[in-house]
C-alpha positions in Angstrom: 51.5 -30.3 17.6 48.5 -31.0 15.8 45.0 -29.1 16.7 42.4 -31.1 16.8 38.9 -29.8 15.9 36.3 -31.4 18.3 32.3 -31.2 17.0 31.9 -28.9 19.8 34.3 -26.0 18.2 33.0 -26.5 15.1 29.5 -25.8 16.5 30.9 -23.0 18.2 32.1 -22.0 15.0 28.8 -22.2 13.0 27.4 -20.4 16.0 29.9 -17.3 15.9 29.4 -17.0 12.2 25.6 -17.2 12.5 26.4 -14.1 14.8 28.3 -12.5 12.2 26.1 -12.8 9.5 23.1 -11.2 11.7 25.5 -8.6 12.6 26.0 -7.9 8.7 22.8 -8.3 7.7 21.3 -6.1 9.7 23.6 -3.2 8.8 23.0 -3.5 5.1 19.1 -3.1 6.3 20.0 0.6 8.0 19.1 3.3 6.0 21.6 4.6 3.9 20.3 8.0 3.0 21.0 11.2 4.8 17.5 11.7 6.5 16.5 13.5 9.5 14.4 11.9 11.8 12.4 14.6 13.6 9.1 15.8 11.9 7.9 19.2 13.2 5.0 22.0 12.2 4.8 25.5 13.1 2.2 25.7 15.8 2.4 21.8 17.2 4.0 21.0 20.3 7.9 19.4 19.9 7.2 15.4 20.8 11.0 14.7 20.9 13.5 15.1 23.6 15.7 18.2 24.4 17.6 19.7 21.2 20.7 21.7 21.8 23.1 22.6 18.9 25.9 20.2 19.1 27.7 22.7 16.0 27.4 26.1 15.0 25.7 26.8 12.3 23.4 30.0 10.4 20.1 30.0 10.6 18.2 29.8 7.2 15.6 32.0 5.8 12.4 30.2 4.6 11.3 30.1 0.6 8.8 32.5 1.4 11.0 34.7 3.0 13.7 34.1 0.3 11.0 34.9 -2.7 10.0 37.7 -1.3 13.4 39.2 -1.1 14.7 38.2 -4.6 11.4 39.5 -6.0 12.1 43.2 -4.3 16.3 42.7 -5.3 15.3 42.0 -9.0 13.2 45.5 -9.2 16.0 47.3 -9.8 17.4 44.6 -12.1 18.1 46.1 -15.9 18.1 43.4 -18.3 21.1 44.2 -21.3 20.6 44.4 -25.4 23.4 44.7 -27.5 22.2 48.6 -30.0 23.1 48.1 -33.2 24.7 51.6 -34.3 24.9 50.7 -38.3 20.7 49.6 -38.7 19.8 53.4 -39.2 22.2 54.0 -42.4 22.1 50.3 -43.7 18.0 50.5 -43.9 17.9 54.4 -45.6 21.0 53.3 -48.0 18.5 50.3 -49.2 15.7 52.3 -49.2 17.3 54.9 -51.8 18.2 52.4 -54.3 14.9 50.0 -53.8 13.0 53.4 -54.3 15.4 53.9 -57.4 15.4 51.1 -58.9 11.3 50.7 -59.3 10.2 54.7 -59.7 13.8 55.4 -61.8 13.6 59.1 -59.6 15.1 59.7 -56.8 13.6 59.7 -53.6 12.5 62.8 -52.2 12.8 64.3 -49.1 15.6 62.3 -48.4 17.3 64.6 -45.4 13.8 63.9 -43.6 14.3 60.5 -44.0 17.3 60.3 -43.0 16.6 62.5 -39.8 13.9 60.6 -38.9 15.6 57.2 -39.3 18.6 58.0 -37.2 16.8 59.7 -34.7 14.6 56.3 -34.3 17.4 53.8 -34.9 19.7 56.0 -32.3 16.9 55.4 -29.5 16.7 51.7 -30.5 14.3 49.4 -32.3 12.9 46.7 -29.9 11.0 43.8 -30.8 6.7 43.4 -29.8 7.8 40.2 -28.2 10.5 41.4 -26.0 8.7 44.7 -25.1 5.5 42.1 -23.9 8.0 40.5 -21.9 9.5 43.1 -20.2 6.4 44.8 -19.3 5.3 41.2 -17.9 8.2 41.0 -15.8 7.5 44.4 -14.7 11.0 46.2 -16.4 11.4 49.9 -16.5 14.4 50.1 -18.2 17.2 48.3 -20.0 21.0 48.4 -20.8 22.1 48.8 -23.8 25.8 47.8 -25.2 27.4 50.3 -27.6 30.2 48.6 -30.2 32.6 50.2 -27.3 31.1 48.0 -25.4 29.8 50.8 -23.1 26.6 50.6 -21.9 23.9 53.0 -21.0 20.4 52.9 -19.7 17.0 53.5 -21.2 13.3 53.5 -19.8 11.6 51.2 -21.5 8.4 53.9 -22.3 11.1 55.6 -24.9 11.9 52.7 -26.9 10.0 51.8 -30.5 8.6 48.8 -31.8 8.8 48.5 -35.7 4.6 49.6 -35.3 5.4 52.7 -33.1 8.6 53.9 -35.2 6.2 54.0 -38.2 4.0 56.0 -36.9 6.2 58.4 -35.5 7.6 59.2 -39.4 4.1 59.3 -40.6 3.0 61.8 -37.6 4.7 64.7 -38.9 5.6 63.9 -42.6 5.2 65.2 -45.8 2.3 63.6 -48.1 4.4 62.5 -50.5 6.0 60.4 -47.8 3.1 58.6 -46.5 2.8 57.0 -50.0 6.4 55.3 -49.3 6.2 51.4 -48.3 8.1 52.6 -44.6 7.7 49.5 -42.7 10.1 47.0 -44.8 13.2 49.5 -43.7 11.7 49.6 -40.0 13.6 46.8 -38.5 14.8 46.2 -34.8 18.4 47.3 -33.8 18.2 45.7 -30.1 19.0 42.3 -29.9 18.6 40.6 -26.2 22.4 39.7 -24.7 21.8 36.7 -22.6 25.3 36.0 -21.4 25.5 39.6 -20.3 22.1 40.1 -18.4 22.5 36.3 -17.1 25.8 37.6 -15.1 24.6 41.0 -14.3 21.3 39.1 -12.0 23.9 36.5 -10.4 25.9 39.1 -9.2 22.9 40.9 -8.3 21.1 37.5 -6.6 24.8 37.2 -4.7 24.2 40.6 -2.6 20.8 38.3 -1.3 22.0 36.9 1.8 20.0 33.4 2.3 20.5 33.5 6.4 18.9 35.3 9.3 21.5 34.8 11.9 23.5 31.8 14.2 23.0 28.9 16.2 25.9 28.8 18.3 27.4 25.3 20.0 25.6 23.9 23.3 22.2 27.1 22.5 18.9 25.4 23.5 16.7 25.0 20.5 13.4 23.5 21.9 12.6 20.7 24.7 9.7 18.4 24.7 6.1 19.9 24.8 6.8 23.4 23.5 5.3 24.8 20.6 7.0 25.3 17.6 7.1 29.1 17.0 8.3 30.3 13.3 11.9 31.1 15.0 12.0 27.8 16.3 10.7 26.0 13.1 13.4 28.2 11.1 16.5 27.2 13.6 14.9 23.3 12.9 14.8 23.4 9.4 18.2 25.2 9.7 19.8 22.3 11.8 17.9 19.8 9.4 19.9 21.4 6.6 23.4 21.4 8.2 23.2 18.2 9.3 22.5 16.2 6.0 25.0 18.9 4.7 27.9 17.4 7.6 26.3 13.4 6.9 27.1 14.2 3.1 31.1 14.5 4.2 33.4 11.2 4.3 33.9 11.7 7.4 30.7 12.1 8.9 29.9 9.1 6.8 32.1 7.2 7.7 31.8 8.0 11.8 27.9 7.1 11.6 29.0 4.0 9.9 31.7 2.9 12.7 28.2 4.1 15.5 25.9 2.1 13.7 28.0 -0.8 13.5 29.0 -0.8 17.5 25.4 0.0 18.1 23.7 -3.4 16.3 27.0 -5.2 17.2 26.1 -5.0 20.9 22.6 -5.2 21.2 23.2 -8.4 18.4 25.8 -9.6 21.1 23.8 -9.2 24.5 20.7 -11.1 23.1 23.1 -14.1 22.2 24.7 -13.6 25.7 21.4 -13.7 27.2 20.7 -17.2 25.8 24.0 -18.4 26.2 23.6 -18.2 29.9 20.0 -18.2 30.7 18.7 -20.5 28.3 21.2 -22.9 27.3 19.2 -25.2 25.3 18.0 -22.7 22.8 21.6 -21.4 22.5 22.9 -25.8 22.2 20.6 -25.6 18.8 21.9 -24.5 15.8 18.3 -24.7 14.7 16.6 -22.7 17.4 19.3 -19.9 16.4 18.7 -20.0 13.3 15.1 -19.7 13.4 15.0 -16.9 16.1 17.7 -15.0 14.2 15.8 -15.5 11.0 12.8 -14.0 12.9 14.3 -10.8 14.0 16.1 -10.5 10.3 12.4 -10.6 9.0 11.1 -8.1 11.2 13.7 -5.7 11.0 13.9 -6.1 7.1 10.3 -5.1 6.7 10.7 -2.0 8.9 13.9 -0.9 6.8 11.9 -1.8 3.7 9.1 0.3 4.8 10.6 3.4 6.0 13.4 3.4 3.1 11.1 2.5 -0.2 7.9 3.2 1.0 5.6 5.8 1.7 3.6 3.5 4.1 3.7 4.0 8.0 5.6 1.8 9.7 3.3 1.2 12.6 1.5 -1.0 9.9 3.8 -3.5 10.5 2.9 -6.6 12.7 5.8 -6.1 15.2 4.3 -8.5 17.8 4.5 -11.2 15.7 8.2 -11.8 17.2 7.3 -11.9 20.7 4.2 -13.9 19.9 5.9 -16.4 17.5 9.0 -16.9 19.7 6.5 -17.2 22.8 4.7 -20.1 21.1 7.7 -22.1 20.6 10.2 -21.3 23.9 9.2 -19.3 26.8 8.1 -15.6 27.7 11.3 -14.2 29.1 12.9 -15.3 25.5 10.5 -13.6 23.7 10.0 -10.4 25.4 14.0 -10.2 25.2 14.2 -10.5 21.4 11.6 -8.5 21.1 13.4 -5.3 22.8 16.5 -5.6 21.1 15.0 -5.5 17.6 12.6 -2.9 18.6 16.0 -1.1 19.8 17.6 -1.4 16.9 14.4 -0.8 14.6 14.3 3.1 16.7 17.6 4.1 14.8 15.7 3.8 11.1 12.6 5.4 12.0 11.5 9.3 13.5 10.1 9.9 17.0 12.7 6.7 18.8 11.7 7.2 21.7 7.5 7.0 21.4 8.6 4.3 19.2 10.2 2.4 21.9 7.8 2.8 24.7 4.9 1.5 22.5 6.6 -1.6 20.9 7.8 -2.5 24.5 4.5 -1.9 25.9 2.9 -4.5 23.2 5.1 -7.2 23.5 4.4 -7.3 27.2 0.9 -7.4 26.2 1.8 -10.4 24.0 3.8 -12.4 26.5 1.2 -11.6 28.9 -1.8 -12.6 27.4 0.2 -15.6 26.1 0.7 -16.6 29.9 -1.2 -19.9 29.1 -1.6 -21.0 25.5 -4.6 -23.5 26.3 -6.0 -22.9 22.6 -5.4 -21.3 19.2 -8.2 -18.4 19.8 -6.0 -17.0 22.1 -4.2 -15.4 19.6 -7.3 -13.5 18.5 -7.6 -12.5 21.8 -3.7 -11.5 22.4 -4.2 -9.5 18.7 -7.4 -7.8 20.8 -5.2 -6.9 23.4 -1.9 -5.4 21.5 -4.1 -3.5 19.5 -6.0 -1.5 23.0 -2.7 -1.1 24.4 -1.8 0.5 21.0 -4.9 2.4 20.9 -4.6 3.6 24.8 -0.8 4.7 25.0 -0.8 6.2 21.5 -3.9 8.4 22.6 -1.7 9.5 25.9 1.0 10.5 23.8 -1.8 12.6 22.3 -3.1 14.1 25.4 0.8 15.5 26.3 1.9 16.3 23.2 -1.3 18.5 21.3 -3.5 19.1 25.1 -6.7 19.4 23.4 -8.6 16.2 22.0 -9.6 18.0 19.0 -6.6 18.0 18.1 -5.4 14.4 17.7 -4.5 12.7 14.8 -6.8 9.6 14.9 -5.2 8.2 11.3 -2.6 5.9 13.5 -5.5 4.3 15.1 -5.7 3.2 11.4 -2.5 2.2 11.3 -3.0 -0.1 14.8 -5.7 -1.9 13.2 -4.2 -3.1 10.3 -0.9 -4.2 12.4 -3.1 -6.2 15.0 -5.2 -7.6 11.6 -2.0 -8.7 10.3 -1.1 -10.8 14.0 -3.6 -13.6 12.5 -0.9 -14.6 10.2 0.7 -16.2 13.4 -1.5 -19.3 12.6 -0.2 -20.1 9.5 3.5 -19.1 10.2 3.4 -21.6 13.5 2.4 -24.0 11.0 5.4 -23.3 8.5 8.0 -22.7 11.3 6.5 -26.2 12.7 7.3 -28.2 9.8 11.0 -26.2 8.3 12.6 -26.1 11.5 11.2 -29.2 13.4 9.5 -27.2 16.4 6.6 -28.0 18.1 4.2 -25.0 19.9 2.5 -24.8 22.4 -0.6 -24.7 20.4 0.3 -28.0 19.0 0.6 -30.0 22.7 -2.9 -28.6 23.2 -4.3 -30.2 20.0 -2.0 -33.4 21.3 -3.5 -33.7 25.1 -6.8 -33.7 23.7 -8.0 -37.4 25.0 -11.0 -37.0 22.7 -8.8 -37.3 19.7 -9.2 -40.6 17.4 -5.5 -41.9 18.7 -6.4 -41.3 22.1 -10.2 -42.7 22.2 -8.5 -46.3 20.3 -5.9 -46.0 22.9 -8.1 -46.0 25.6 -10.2 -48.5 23.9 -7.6 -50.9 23.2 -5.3 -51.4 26.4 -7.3 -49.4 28.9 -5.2 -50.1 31.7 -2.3 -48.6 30.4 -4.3 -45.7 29.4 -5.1 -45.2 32.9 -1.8 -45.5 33.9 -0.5 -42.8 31.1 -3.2 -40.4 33.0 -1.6 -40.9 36.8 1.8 -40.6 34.6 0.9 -37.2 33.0 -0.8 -36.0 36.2 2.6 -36.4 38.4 5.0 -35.6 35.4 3.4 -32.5 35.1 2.9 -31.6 38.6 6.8 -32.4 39.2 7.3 -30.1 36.0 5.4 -27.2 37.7 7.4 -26.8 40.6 11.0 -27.4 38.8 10.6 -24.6 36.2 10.2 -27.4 33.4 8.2 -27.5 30.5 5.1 -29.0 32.0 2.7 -28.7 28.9 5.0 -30.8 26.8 6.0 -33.6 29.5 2.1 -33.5 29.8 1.4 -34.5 26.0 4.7 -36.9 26.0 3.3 -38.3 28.9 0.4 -39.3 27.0 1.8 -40.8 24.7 5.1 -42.6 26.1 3.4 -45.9 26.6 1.3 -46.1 23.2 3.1 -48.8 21.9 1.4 -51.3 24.4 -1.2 -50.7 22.1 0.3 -53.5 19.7 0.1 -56.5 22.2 -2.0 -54.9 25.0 -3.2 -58.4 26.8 0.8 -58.8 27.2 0.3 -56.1 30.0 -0.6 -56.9 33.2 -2.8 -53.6 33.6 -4.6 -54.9 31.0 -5.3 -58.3 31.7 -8.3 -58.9 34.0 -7.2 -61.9 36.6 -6.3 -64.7 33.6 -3.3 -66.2 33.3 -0.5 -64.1 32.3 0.9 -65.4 28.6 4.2 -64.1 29.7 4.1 -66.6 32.3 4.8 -69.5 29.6 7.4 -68.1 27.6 11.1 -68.2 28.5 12.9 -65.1 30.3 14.3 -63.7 27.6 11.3 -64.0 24.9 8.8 -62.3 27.6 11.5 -59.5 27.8 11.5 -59.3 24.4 8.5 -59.0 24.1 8.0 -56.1 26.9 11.0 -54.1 25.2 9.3 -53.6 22.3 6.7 -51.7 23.2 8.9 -49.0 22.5 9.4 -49.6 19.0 5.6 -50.3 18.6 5.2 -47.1 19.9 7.7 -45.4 17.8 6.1 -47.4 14.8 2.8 -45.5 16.1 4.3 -41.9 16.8 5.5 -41.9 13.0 2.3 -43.5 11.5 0.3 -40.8 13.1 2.6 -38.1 12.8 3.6 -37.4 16.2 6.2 -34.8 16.5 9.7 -35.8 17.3 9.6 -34.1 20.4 6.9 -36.1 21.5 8.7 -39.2 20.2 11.3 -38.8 21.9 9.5 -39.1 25.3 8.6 -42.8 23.8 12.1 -43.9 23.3 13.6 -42.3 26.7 11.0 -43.3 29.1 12.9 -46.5 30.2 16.4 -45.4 28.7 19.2 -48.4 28.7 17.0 -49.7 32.1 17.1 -53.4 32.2 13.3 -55.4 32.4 14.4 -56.3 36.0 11.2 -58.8 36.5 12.5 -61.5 33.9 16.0 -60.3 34.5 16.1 -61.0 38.3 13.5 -64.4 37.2 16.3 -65.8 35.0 19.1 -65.1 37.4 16.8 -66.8 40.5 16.4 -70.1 37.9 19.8 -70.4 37.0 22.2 -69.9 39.4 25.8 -69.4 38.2 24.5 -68.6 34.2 25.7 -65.9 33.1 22.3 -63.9 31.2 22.6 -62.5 28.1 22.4 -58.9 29.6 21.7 -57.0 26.3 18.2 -59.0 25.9 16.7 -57.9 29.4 18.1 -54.2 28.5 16.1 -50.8 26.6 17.4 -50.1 23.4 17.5 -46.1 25.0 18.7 -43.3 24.9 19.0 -42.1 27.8 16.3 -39.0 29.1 18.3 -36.1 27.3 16.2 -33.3 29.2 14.7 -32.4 32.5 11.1 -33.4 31.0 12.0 -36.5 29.7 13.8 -37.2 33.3 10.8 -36.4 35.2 9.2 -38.7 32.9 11.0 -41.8 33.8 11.0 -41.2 37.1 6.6 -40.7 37.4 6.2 -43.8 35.0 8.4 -46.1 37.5 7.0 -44.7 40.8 3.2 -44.9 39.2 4.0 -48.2 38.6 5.7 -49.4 41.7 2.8 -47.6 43.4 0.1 -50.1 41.9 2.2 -53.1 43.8 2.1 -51.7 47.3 -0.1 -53.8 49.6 -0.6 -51.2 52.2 -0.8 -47.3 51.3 0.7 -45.9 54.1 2.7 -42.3 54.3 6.2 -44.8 55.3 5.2 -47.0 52.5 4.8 -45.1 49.5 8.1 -42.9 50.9 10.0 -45.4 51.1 8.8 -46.3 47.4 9.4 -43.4 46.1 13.0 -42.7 47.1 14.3 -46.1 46.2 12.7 -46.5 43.0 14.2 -43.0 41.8 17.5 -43.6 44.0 18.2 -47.2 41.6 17.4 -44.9 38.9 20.1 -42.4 39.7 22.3 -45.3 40.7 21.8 -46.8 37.0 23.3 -43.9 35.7 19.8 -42.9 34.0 19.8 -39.3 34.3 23.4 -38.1 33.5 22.5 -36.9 29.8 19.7 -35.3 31.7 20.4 -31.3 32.7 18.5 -32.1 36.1 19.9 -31.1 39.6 20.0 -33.2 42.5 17.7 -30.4 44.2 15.5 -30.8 41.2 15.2 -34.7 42.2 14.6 -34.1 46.1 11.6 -31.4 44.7 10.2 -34.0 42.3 10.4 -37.0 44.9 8.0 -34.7 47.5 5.6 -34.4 44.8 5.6 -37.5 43.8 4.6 -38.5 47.6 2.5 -35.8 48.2 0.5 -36.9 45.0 0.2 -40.4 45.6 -1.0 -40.1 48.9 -3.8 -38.3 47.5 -4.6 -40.7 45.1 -4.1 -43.6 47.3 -6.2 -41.7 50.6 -8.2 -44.1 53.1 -12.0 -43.4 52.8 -14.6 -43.9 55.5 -16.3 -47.2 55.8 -20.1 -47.2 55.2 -22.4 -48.8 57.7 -24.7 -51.6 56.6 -28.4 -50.9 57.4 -28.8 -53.3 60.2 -32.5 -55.4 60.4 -36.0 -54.6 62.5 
């Protein structure tokens, strides 16, 4: 048995992978490093949440704490020289024979000499520059290493320098003596033994302990709004320690990975499931998904960016755009929902979550909110006014409970805010961009379209004002209808507008247009008048394109009749020649059929304002009884099955209709003439 691949699964396949790849993507964006995210200072009130131990683990002395107690350890730290036992009869040998060899005597008072050299050399010989340093370092003795290899201590005050061995010779010496050239045979005998003194201070630096006690499993640290006291800060820094220590481990690693994964995974999943079952026709486009998961890769990428490579704060960033942008193109509820999950996910990369979270929520209400309405493009301005005083006012109430004094606040975030709001202009010229790469059209954009002031408009109205007039009453009950069924009502306004624009190539062929002359229709054959009618459509496609209409928009022009036949000439040729069979396809719309509930509501105001204009008498039974069976052949037509409208959405769209028509079409009072003296 073969299995067949339908469109739809292959859809559903691009859709799942699209999930994957966000799913991916956004890990690889999740800090990597071992960082812990709670900032604290000794004498500021904790911000965070309760912090218990979840592990045992030593609490750390500070550097202060720890230089102060190596400093008083290494007092009693000796450094070691090696003595060299053999300098004192090496440098009296050569002195003999250099004395020798230039006088030819020999040298006198040579058991003197020799006294006084061992007696020096025995003590040791030490150089300036290692005396300095000792002293520096604040030494008062050394080890010295016999050949044995034993080793004994000397203060530092009883050893010689070359300078001070000299002059202890010369202090008591015979005359003859002090004529001898001394200091060339006054050479130093201790030599600094690295290895050995490097050994003797780790072993002494080992009997340092670096802790100050335990944190033991489940022991409160500090809850929210206490001060950090110097035990509390060193039990912090302690915990902060361990646990990049434990992150460091495979394990650990590895687990965080697994969390972090399940984490984005769900949050990834429940925004998709949102729009799978509340708003369908986002989740039917590819492209929608596509652009509103390349939105929340973009926003989430510049917070990873920021707090991973940068030493910028991340408030900086313009996390409204989301909710703003998405608003623009779809609807509130969608926007303030993708705006929570990324903000959810964005509060595992960055310190103090759970502030974070209340103030990003907070602004994107304030974004959706002000964005109620989008009736212009300063709006935005305004909505970028508004997200930065909700930044402004909650930030400062975090202030008031954390610090309790004003002076005390940090005012550099309100920086921060300002430069994040600034950067929420940008929306105009991404709307633009998202506009023309993924084919949307904004809600700023059907507000420059229902402009009736525009040059299209004004040579519409100009041209075939009747049908203008008609495209008003259309776009008056389309959007009405729209209103009360949940539908896009600004755009089945604008497509409203514009559904009939193609008249505008043979206007007088219109009967709204003509004013009480014959009717040129009238003297052409059924199926060239039809013709002739059904292509208004194409004209008005012709039109859309030349003047850049959206597609959207567009397709309102091609939809508004669907496959509906042009029953006038239709019925006409049937009348006039009984038994012919008509060429059906000639009296029928080229179509498609409405594909939405704003192109339905559409069809069904255009046909209604039009049978309207052909009642004789405006009564309440009258314009009923239009109403329901012009809508009721429509339904019977089969116009509205590619249409995601309910029956219940028809019976609320048929009462407005009525109720609006009535309106337009009220009796008025009768004036009385003035009558004559």
């Amino acid at each position: 048995m073969k299995l067949r691949i339908t469109q739809q699964h292959l859809n559903n396949f691009i859709k799942a992978g699209l999930i994957i790849c966000v799913i991916a993507i956004i890990i690889q964006l999740f800090p990597s490093e071992n960082k812990f995210k709670y900032q604290f200072e000794i004498g500021k009130p904790w911000p965070y949440e309760l912090i218990t131990a979840s592990f045992d683990f030593p609490i750390y002395k500070n550097e202060e704490i720890i230089l102060k107690e190596t400093s008083e350890l290494l007092k009693n730290y000796a450094p070691y020289f090696v003595l060299d036992t053999t300098a004192s009869k090496t440098q009296f040998t050569k002195l003999m024979k250099d004395y020798e060899s230039e006088s030819g005597e020999k040298l006198q008072h040579q058991p003197f000499l020799q006294k006084k050299l061992s007696q020096i050399y025995a003590r040791g010989v030490i150089g300036a520059s290692d005396l300095s340093l000792l002293e520096h370092e604040s030494r008062a003795k050394i080890h010295y290493i016999l050949p044995n290899r034993i080793t004994k201590q000397i203060a530092i005050n009883e050893l010689y320098t070359p300078k001070t061995a000299y002059e202890e010779i010369l202090r008591d010496a015979p005359e003859k003596i002090k004529e001898y050239n001394l200091n060339v045979y006054l050479v130093e005998n201790l030599k600094f033994d690295s290895a050995t003194s490097a050994v003797a201070k780790n072993d002494l630096l080992k009997t340092l302990s670096l802790t100050s006690g335990m944190v033991q499993t489940g022991e409160r640290i500090i809850d929210r709004g206490e001060i950090v006291t110097a035990d509390t800060y060193a039990a912090l820094n302690s915990l902060k320690i361990e646990y990049q220590k434990r992150k460091s481990s495979i394990q650990q690693s590895s687990l965080v990975i697994i969390g972090e994964i399940i984490i984005i995974s769900v949050l990834v999943l429940l925004f998709f499931l949102y729009l799978y079952l509340f708003r369908p026709r986002i989740f039917d486009s590819f492209g929608n998904l596509l652009f509103i998961s390349l939105l929340i890769l973009i926003v989430t990428a510049l917070a990873s960016i920021t707090v991973r490579f940068t030493t910028w704060n991340y408030f900086m960033i313009p996390f409204a755009l989301l909710p703003i942008i998405i608003r623009v193109f779809f609807d509130s509820r969608t926007a303030l929902f993708a705006h929570i999950i990324t903000m959810l996910i964005i509060s595992f990369m960055v310190d103090n979550s759970f502030r974070f979270v209340v103030l990003q929520i907070a602004i994107g209400m304030a974004a959706v909110s002000s964005l109620k309405d989008m009736t212009q493009r300063s709006q935005l301005a305004q909505t970028a006014l508004y997200i930065f005083m909700s930044y402004v006012g909650l930030y400062i109430a975090f202030e008031f409970i954390a610090e309790g004094e004003l002076q005390r606040i940090n005012w550099i975030p309100v920086l921060y805010f300002a430069v994040s709001s600034a950067f929420l202009l940008l929306a105009y010229i991404l709307i633009y961009i998202f506009e023309k790469i993924f084919g949307l059209i904004s809600a700023v954009t059907l507000v420059e379209l229902t402009n009736v002031n525009s040059d299209l408009m004004m040579k519409f109205a100009e041209t075939a004002p009747g049908t203008f007039q008609h495209t008003l009453q259309v776009s008056n009950l389309a959007t009405e209808a729209a209103k009360k069924i949940g539908a896009n009502s600004l755009l089945v306004r604008t497509g409203a507008l514009y559904h009939d624009i193609g008249k505008m190539k043979n206007p007088h062929y219109f009967i709204e247009n003509q004013l009480g002359g014959p009717n040129p229709l009238a003297e052409m054959d059924f199926e060239a008048a039809s013709r002739i009618i059904i292509d208004h459509v194409n004209a008005g496609v012709e039109i859309a394109r030349k003047n850049h209409l959206p597609e959207q928009i567009i397709n309102f022009i091609t939809t508004h009749h669907g496959l509906g036949k042009t029953k006038y000439f239709y019925n006409s040729f049937i009348n006039a020649n009984p038994g012919v069979t008509p060429n059906v396809a000639a009296y029928c719309y080229p179509g498609p059929l409405p594909n939405s509930k704003e192109t339905a509501i559409l069809m069904m105001a255009d046909a209604v304002e039009a049978r309207s204009r052909s009642l004789g008498v405006y009564t309440e039974e009258n314009i009923n009884d239009a109403v329901e069976k012009m809508i009721d052949s429509q339904i019977a037509d089969g116009q509205f099955k590619d249409a995601p409208i309910s029956f219940r959405d028809v019976e609320t769209v048929k009462a407005i209709f009525k109720e609006k028509i009535k309106n337009i079409y009220h009796s008025r009072i009768v004036y009385p003439e003035l009558k004559e003296k």
